[in-house]
C-alpha positions as a LaTeX table, in Angstrom:
\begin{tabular}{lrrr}
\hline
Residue & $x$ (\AA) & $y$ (\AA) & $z$ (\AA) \\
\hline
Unk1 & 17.11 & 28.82 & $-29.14$ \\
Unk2 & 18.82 & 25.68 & $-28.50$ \\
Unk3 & 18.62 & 25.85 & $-24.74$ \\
Unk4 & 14.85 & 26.59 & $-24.83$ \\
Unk5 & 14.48 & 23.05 & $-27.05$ \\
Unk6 & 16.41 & 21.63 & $-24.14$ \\
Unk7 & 14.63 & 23.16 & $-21.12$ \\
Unk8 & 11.16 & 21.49 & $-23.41$ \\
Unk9 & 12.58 & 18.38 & $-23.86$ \\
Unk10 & 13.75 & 18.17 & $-20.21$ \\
Unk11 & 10.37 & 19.38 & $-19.08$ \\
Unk12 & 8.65 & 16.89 & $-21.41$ \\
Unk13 & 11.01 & 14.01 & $-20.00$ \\
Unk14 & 10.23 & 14.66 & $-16.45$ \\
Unk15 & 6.37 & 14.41 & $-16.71$ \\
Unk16 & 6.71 & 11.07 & $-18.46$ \\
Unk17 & 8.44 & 10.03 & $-15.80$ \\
Unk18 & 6.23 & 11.14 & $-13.44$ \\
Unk19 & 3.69 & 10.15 & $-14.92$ \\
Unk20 & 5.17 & 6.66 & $-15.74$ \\
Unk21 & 5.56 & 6.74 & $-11.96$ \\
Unk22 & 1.91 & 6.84 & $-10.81$ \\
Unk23 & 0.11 & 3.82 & $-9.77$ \\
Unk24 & $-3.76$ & 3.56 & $-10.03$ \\
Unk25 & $-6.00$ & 2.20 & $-7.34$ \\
Unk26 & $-5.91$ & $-0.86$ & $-6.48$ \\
Unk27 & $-9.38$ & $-3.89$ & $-7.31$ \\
Unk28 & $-10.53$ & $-5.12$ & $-4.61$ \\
Unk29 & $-9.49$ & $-8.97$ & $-5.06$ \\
Unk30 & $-12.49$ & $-10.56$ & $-6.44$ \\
Unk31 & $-12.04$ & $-14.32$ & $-4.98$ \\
Unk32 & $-11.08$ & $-12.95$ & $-1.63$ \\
Unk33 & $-7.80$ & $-15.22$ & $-1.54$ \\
Unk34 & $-5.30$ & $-13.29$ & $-2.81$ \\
Unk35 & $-4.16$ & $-9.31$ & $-3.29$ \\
Unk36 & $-3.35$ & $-7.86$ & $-6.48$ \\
Unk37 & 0.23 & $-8.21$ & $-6.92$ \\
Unk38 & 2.69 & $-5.04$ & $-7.30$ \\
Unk39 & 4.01 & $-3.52$ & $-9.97$ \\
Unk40 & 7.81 & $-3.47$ & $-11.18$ \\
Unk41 & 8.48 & $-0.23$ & $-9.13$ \\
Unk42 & 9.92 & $-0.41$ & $-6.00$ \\
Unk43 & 6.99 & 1.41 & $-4.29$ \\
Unk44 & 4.65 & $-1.22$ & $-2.90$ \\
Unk45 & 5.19 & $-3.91$ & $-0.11$ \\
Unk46 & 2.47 & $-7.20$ & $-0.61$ \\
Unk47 & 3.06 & $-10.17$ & 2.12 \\
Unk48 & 1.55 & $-12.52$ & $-0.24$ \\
Unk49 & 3.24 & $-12.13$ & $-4.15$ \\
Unk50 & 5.66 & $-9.76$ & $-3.55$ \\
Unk51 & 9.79 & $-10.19$ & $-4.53$ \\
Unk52 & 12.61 & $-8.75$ & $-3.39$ \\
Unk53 & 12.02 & $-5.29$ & $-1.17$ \\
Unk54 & 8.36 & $-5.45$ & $-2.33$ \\
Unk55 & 8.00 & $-8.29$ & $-0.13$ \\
Unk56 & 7.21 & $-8.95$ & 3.74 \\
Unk57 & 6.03 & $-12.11$ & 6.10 \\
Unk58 & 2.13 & $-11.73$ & 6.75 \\
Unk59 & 0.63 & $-10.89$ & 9.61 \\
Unk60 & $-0.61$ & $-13.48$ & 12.25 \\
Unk61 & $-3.82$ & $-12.91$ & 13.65 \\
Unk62 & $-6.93$ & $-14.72$ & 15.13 \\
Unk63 & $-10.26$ & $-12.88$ & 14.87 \\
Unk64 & $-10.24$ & $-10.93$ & 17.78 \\
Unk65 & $-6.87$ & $-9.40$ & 16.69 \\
Unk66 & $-8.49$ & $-8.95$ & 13.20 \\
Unk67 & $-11.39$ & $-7.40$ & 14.97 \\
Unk68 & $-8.88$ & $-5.14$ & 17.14 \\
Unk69 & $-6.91$ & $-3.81$ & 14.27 \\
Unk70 & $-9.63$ & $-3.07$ & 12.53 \\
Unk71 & $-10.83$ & $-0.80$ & 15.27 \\
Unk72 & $-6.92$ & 0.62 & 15.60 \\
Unk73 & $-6.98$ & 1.68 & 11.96 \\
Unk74 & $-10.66$ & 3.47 & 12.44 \\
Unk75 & $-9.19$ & 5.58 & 14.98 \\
Unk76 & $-6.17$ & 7.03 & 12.73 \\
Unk77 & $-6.40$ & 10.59 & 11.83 \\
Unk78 & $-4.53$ & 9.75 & 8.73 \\
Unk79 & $-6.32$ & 6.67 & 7.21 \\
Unk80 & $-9.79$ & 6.52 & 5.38 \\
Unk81 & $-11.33$ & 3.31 & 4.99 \\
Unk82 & $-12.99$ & 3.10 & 1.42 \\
Unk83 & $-13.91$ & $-0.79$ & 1.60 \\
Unk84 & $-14.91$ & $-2.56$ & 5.22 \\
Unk85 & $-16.09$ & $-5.95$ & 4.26 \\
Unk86 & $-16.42$ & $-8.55$ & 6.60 \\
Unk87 & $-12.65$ & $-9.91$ & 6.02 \\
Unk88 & $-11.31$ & $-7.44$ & 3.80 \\
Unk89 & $-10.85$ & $-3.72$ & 4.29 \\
Unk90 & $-9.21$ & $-1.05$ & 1.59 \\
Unk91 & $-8.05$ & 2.10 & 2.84 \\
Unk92 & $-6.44$ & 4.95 & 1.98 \\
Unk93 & $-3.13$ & 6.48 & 3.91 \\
Unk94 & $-2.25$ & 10.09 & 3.74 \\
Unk95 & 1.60 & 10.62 & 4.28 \\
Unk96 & 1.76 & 13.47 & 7.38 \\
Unk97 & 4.61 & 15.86 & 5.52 \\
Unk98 & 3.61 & 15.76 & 1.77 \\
Unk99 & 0.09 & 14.39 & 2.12 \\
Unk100 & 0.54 & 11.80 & $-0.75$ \\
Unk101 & $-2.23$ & 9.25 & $-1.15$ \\
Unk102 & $-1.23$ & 6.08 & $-0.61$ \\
Unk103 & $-3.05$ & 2.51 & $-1.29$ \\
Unk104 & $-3.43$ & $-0.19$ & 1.65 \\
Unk105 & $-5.42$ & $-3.52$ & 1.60 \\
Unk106 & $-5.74$ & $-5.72$ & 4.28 \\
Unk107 & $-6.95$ & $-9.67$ & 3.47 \\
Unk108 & $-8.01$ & $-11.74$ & 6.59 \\
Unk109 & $-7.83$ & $-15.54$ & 6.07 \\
Unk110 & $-9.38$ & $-16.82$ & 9.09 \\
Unk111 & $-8.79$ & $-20.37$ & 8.30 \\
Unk112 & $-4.81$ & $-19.49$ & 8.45 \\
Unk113 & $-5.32$ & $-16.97$ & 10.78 \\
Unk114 & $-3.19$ & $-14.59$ & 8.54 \\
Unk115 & $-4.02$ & $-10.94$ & 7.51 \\
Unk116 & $-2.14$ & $-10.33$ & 3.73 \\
Unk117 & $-1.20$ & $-6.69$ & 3.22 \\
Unk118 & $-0.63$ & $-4.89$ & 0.08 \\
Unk119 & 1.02 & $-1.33$ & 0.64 \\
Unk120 & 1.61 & 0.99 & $-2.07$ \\
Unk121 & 2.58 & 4.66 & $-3.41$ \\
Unk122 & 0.58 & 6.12 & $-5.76$ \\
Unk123 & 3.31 & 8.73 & $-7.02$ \\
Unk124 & 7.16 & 7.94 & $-7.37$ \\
Unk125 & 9.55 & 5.35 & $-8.24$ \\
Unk126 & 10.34 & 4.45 & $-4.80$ \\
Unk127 & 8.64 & 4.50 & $-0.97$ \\
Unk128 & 11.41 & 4.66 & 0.65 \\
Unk129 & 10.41 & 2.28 & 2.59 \\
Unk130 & 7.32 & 3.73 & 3.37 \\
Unk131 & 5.31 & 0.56 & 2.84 \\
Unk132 & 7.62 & $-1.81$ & 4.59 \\
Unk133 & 7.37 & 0.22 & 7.73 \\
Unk134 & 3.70 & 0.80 & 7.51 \\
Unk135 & 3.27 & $-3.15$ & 7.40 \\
Unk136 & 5.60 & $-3.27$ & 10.73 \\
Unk137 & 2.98 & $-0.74$ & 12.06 \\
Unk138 & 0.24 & $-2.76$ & 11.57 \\
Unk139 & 2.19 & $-6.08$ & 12.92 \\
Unk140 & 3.42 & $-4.28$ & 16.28 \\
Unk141 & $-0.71$ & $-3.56$ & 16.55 \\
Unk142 & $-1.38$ & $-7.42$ & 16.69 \\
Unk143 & 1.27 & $-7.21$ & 19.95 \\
Unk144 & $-0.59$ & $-8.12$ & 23.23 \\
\hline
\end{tabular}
C-alpha cells in the first residue's frame, strides 16, 4: 500500500515539474524595440535582456544580410516561419532527434544594424545549449 502512495506521489511530482517546465509562446514585441525577455529557466538565449547563460552578443547585420538570412531560414527543412514582418520574423524550430518545438524571434534594428534574437525551449529545465548554438548558426549565416 505504501509503495503505491509513493509511486502516486512520485508520478504526481514529476508532471508538476514538467509541467512547471513548459514555456508558452512567445508575443510578438509590440513596440518593435525590444524581445520579450526569458524566463528564470535556463532554456532560452535573448541577445538583448538576457543574464548569465541566457545571454549572447547580437548579431551585426546591414539590410542585405537581414534580407539574406531571411531567405537562409525559408529554406530550412526544420523551421516554420509563423510571423514575417518587414523587420521582425517569429518562427518555430523543430529539434531533428526528439522533434521538440522550439520558439525563435528575430528583431532587425536597421538604424544599429543589429538583428536581436530570442531562442527558447518550450519543454525542460535546460537547452543544453541548444539556443546558444542556434544563435551561432544564425551569426556564421551573416559570414561573407
Amino acid at each position: 500500500m505504501n509503495l503505491h502512495i509513493y509511486r502516486w506521489h512520485a508520478l504526481m511530482l514529476s508532471w508538476v515539474l514538467l509541467v512547471g517546465a513548459c514555456s508558452s509562446v512567445p508575443d510578438k514585441p509590440a513596440e518593435m524595440q525590444a524581445l520579450p525577455e526569458c524566463g528564470a529557466l535556463p532554456n532560452c538565449v535573448n541577445t538583448q535582456s538576457g543574464f548569465g547563460l541566457q545571454t549572447s552578443e547580437p548579431l551585426r547585420a546591414n539590410a542585405g544580410q537581414w534580407q539574406s538570412l531571411k531567405a537562409w531560414i525559408t529554406r530550412q527543412d526544420n523551421w516554420e516561419i509563423i510571423v514575417d514582418d518587414d523587420n521582425f520574423i517569429q518562427a518555430v524550430v523543430k529539434t531533428p532527434v526528439l522533434g521538440f518545438r522550439d520558439d525563435v524571434q528575430l528583431l532587425f534594428l536597421p538604424e544599429v544594424q543589429l538583428i536581436h534574437v530570442r531562442s527558447s525551449s518550450r519543454l525542460g529545465v535546460s537547452d543544453l545549449g541548444t539556443n546558444a548554438r542556434r544563435v551561432e548558426t544564425l551569426r556564421e549565416q551573416l559570414v561573407p
